[in-house]
C-alpha positions, -999 to 999 in steps of 0.1 A, spaced: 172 117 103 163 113 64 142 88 54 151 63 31 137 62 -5 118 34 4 104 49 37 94 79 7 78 52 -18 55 37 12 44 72 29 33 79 -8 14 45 -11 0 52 23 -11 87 9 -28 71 -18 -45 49 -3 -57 68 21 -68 91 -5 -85 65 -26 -106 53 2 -120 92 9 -124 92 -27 -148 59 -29 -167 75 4 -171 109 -14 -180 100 -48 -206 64 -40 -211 74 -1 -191 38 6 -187 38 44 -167 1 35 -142 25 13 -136 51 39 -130 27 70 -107 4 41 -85 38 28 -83 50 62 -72 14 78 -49 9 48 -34 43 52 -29 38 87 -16 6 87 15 14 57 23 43 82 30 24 109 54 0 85 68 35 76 78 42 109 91 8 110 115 6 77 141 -2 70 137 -32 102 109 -46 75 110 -38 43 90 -66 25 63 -62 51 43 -31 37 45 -49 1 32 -83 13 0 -65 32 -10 -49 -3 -5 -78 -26 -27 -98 2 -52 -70 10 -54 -62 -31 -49 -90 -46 -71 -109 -34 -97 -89 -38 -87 -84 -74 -93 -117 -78 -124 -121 -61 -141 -88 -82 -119 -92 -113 -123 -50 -109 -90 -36 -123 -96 1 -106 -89 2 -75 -82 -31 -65 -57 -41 -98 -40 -10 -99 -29 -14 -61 -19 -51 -68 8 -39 -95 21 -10 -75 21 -40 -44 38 -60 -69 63 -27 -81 70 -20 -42 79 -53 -37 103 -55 -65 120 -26 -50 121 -34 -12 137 -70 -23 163 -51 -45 167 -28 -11 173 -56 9 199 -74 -11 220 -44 -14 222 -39 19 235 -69 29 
């Protein structure tokens, strides 16, 4: 079975991530990164394996997990730039979701 281009979008997000997290562990030996990339990662597959049953659910974990802490750090990188591609996927699984109905 293929996968849906938004099933594509969050495996990639999930990648990144996941990715991001090794990358804060690696580069400032941040345990908190690791364990948060990894768990991130983890969690977006799962909602992968899940679409299209629940499309919006991937976006709303990383505009919550993101955003807030955007707005807690006021950091743009990492936690910014994840609340606009949140914000992006969003836009996109809500424009999935009403042409499919």
């Amino acid at each position: 079975m293929e996968s849906s281009l938004s099933q594509k979008f969050t495996l990639v997000y999930a990648s990144l991530l996941g990715a991001g997290g090794l990358m804060g562990y690696l580069k400032r030996g941040s345990k908190i990164s690791l364990v948060a990339g990894g768990g991130s990662a983890a969690l977006f597959y799962y909602v992968y394996t899940e679409l299209p049953g629940n499309p919006v659910l991937a976006s709303s974990i990383g505009i919550g997990m993101m955003g807030s802490r955007y707005l807690r750090t006021r950091k743009v990188v990492p936690a910014g730039v994840v609340s606009v591609v949140s914000l992006v996927m969003t836009g996109a699984y809500l424009h999935g979701l009403i042409h499919s109905s």
